[in-house]
C-alpha positions as CSV (number, residue, x, y, z in Angstrom):
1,X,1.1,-16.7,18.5
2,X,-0.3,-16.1,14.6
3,X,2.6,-16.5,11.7
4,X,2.4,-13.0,11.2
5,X,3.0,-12.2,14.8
6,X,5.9,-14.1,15.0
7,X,7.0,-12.6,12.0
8,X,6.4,-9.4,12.6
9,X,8.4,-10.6,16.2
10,X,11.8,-10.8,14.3
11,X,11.4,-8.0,12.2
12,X,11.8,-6.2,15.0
13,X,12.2,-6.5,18.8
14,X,10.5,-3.9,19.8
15,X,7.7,-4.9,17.2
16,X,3.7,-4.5,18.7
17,X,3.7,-0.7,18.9
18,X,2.2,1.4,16.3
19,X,2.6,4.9,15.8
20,X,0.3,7.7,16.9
21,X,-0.2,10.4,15.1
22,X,2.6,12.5,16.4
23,X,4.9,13.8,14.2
24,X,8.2,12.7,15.9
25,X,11.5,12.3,13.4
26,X,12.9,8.2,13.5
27,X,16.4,8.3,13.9
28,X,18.6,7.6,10.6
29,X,18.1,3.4,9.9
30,X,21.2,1.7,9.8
31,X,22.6,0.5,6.2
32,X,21.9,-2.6,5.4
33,X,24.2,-5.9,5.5
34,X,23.2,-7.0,2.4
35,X,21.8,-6.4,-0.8
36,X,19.0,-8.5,-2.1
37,X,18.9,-8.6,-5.9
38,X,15.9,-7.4,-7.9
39,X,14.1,-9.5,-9.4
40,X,13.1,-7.9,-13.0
41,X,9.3,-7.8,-14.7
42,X,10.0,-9.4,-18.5
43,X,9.0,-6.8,-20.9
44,X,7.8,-4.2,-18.2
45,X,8.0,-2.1,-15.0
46,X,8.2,-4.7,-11.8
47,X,5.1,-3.0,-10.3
48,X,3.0,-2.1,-13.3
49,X,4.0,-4.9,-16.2
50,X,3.8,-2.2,-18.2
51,X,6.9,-0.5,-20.5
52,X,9.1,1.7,-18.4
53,X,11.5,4.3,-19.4
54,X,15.0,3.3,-18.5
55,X,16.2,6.2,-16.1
56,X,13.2,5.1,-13.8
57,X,13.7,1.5,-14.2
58,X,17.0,1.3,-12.0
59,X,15.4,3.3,-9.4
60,X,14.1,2.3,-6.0
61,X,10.1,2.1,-5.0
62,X,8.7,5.3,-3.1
63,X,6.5,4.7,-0.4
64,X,4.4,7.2,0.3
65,X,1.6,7.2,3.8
66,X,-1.0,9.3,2.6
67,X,-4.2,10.0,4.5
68,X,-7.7,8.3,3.4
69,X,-9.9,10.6,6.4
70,X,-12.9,13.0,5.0
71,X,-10.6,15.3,6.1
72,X,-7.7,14.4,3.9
73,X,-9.5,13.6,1.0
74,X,-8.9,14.4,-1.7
75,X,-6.0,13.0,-2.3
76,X,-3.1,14.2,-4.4
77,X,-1.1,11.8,-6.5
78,X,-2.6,8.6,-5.9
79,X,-3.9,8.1,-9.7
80,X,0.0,7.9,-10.6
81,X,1.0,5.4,-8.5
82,X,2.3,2.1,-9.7
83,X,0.4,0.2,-6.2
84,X,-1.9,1.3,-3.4
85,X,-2.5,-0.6,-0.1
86,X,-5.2,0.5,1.8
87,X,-5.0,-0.4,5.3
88,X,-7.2,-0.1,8.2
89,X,-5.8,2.2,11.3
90,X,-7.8,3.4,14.3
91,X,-11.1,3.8,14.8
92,X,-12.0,2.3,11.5
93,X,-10.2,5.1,9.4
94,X,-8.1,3.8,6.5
95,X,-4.7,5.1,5.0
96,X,-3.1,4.8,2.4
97,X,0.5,3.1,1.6
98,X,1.0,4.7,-2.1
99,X,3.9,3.3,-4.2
100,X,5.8,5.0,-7.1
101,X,8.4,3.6,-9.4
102,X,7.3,4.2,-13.0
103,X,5.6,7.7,-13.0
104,X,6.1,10.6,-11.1
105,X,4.0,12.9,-9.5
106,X,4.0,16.9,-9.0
107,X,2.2,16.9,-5.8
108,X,1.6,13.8,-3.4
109,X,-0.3,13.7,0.1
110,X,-1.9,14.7,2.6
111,X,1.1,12.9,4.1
112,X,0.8,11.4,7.4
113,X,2.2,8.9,9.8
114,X,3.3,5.4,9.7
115,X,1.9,2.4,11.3
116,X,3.7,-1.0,12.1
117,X,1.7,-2.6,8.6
118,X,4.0,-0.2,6.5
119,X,6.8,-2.5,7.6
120,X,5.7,-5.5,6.9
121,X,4.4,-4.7,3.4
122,X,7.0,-2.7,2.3
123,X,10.4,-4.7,3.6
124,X,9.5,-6.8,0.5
125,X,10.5,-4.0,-1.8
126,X,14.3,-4.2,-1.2
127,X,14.7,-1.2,0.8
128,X,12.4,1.2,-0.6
129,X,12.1,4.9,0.4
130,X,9.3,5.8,3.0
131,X,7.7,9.2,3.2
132,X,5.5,9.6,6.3
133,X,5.3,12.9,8.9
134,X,6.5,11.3,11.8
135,X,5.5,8.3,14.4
136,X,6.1,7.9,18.3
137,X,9.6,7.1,19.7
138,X,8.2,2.8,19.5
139,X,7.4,2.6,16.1
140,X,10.0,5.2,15.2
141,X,13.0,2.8,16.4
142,X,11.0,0.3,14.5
143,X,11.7,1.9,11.5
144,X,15.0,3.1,12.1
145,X,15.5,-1.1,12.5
146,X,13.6,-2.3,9.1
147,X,14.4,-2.4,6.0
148,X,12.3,0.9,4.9
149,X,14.9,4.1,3.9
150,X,13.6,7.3,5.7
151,X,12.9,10.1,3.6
152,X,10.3,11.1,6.4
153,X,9.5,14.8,7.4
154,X,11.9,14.4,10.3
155,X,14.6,13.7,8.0
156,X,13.7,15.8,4.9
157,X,11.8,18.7,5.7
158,X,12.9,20.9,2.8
159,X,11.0,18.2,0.7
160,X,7.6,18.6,2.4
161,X,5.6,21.8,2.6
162,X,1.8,23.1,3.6
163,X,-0.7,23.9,1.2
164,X,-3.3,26.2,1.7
165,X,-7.0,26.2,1.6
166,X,-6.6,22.5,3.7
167,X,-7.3,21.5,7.3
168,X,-4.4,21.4,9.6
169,X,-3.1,18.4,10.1
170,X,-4.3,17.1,6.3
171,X,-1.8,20.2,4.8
172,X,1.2,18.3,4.2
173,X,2.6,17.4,0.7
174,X,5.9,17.0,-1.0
175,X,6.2,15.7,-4.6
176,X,7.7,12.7,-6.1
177,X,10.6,14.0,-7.9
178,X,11.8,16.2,-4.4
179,X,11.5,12.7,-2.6
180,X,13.9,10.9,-4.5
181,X,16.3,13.5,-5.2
182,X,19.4,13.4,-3.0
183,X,17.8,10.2,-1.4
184,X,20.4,8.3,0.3
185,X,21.9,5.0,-2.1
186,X,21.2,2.1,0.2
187,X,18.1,1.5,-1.5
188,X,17.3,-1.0,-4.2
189,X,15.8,-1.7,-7.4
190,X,11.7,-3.2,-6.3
191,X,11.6,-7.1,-7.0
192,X,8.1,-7.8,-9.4
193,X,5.3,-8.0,-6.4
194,X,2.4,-9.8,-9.4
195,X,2.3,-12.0,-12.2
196,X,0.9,-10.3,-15.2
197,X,-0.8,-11.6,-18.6
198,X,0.0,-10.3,-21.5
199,X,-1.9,-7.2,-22.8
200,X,-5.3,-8.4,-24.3
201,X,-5.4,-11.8,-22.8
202,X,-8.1,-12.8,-20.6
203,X,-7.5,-13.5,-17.1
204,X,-8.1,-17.5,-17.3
205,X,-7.3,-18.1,-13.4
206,X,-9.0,-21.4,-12.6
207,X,-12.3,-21.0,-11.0
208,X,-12.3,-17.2,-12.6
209,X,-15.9,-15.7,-12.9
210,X,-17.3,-13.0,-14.4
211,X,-18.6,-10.1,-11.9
212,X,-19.7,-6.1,-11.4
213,X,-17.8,-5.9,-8.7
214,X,-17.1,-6.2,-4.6
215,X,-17.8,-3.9,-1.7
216,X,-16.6,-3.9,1.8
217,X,-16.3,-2.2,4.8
218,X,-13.5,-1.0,7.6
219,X,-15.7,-0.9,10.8
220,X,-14.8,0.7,14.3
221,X,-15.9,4.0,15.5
222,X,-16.9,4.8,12.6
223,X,-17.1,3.3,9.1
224,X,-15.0,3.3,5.8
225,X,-17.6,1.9,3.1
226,X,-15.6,0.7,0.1
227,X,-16.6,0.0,-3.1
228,X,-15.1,-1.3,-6.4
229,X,-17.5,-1.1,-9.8
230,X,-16.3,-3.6,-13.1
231,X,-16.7,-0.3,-15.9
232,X,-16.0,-2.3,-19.4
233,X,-15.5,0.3,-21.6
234,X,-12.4,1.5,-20.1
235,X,-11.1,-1.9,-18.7
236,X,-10.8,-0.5,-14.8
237,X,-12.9,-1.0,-11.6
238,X,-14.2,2.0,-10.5
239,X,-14.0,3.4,-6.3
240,X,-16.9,4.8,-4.7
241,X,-16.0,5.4,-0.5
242,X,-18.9,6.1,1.5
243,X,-21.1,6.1,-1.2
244,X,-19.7,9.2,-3.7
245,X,-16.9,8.6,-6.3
246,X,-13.5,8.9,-4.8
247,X,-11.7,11.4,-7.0
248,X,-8.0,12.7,-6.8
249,X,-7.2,16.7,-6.5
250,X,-7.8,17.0,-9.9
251,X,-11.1,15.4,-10.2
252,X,-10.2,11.7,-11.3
253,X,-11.8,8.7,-10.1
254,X,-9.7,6.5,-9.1
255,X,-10.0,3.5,-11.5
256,X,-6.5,0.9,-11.5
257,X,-6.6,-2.3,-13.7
258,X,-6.8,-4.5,-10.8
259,X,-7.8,-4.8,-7.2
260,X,-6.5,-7.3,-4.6
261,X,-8.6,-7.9,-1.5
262,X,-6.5,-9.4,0.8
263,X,-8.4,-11.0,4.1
264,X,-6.5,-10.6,7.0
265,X,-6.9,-10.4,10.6
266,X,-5.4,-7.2,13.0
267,X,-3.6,-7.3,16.0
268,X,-3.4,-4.8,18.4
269,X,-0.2,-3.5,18.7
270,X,-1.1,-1.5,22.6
271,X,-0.3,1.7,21.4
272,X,-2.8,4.3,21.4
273,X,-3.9,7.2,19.3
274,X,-4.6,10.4,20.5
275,X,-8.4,10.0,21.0
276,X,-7.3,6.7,23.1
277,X,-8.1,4.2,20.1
278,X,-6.4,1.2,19.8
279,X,-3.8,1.1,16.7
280,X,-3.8,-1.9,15.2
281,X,-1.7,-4.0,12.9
282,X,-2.4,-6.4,9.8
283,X,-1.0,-9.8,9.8
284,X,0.5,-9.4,6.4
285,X,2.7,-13.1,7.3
286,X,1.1,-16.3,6.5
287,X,-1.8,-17.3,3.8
288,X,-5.8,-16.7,3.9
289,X,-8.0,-16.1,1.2
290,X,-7.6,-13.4,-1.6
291,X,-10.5,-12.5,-4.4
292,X,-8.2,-10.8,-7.4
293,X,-10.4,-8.6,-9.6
294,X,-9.5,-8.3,-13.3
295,X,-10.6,-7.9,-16.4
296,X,-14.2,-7.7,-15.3
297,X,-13.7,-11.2,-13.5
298,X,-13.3,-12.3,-9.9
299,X,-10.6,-14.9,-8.8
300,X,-11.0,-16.7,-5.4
301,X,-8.3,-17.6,-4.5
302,X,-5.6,-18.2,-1.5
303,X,-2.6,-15.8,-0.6
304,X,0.6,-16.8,0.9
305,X,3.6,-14.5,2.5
306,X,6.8,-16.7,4.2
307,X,8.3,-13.9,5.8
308,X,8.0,-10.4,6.2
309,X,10.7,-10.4,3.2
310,X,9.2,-12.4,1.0
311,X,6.7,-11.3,-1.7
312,X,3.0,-12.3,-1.3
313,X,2.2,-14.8,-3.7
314,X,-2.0,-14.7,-5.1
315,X,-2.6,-18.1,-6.0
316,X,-5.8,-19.7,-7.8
317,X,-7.5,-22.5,-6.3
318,X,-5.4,-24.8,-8.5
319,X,-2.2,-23.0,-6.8
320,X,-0.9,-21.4,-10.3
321,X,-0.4,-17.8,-9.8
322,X,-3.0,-15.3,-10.8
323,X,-2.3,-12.7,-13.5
324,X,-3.4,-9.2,-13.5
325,X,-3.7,-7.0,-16.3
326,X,-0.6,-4.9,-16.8
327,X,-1.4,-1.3,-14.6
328,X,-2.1,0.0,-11.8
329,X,-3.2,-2.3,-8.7
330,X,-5.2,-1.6,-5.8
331,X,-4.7,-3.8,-2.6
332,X,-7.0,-4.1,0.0
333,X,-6.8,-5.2,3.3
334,X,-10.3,-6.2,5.0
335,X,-10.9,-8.3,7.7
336,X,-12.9,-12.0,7.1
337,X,-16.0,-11.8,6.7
338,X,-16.2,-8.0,6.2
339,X,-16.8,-8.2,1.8
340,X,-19.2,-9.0,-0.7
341,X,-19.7,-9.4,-4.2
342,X,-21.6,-7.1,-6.4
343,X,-24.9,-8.8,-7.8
């Protein structure tokens, strides 16, 4: 059994099934037993490094599962997040684990449901509030047993509504502001999930080279084609997906200061979706290798999680921690052998 199996073993008994795409309510989780303490950015927000009013600094992160499909696309909010984890799910389709903390957002989604990697990336956060439109009754006692705080569908509904003009099943949105309002207090304050350099300095990482950029792909059925462009006049890496410019609802490409790829391998969990695919699950526990993009540079480099608690550390290959530019991050979860860099 992997580290991040046996991780992901004590997380939760019941741990290995992955939710479907039913929309199913969890049950309410259970307060926690203790309260880890947050462990504050110097001079900036824990998940951007940048300046953060005070009101939103005391507040708890807001995860947010938000659909990558053609379908779902585009996306609403995902431009104001503080982080975005991409994740692969059936069939080669990836979804989106969206963060807030810092900035708020008027309209968020297509929301959608969870899958078993949600867990394990987001129990780091000291019990941060998770907005998804349901799962099936395994992974839904799963997250009743984690340390996520359900502000689901099944939970909230007056928070979540339908928009018109979009496919069912991609209709559903809430906001940012109706999410954390009247959420319940057993969440915390997010502990600081990067190292940052200070604004203006260049990322010095050891082994750090210049590059335009990386591309990868999530491969089943069919295929999500990713791509991440180095654009020097504004200082961000530009996404193309499946070879046009991935834009939000209001016409923005999505452009953060940095973007993780995080190798990893997936289990399957044995649930299946509705078509009959296999769900599957990252192995967020343990180490493998990480290229951090920044500042129109490339680090290799090697990442390393303890425990499903514990927050990933993106090492160099000196071991010193890599610093991104203060901003928004993109991580990404592909499997070995899967990426390349840009000529």
């Amino acid at each position: 059994m992997s580290a991040a199996v046996a991780a992901a073993a004590i997380l939760s008994a019941a741990c290995g099934g992955g939710g479907g795409d039913d929309d199913a309510a969890a049950p309410d989780p259970e307060a926690p037993t203790t309260t880890a303490p947050a462990d504050p950015a110097p001079g900036g927000g824990p998940l951007t490094g940048l300046p953060i009013e005070e009101a939103r600094a005391g507040r708890p992160a807001l995860i947010v599962k938000i659909d990558n499909a053609p379908k779902g696309r585009p996306q609403a909010g995902i431009n104001q997040a503080d982080v975005v984890l991409e994740e692969m799910v059936e069939g080669g389709i990836t979804r989106l684990a969206v963060v807030f903390h810092s900035q708020d957002a008027a309209s968020v989604g297509p929301v959608r449901s969870a899958r078993t990697t949600d867990i394990l990336f987001g129990t780091a956060l000291n019990r941060p509030l998770f907005a998804y439109s349901g799962a099936n009754a395994t992974f839904a006692g799963q997250v009743a047993s984690s340390a996520l705080v359900d502000v689901g569908q099944g939970k909230s509904a007056g928070d979540y509504r339908r928009e018109r003009g979009r496919p069912q099943t991609y209709d559903l949105f809430s906001s940012v502001p109706s999410l954390y309002d009247g959420a319940p207090t057993t969440a915390g304050v997010p502990p600081r999930l990067f190292t940052y350099r200070a604004e203006g300095q260049p990322l010095a990482a050891a082994g750090a080279a210049p590059t335009n950029g990386v591309s990868m792909s999530y491969k089943a059925n069919v295929t999500t084609a990713v791509a991440w462009a180095w654009d020097a006049p504004s200082g961000t890496w530009k996404r193309t997906q499946n070879g046009s410019p991935h834009v939000d609802a209001d016409g923005a490409q999505v452009a953060p200061r940095n973007v993780v790829v995080q190798f990893v391998s997936y289990r399957d969990t044995g649930q299946k979706d509705r078509s009959g695919a296999t769900v599957p699950e990252a192995d967020l526990v343990g180490e493998g290798d990480v290229w951090v993009f920044s500042d129109g540079k490339v680090a290799e480099g090697r990442w390393r999680k303890a425990s499903a608690e514990a927050v990933t550390e993106y090492l160099d290959k000196a071991g010193t921690p890599i610093g991104l530019t203060p901003g928004q991050t993109w991580i990404e979860l592909p499997q070995p052998g899967t990426a390349r860099l840009a000529g």
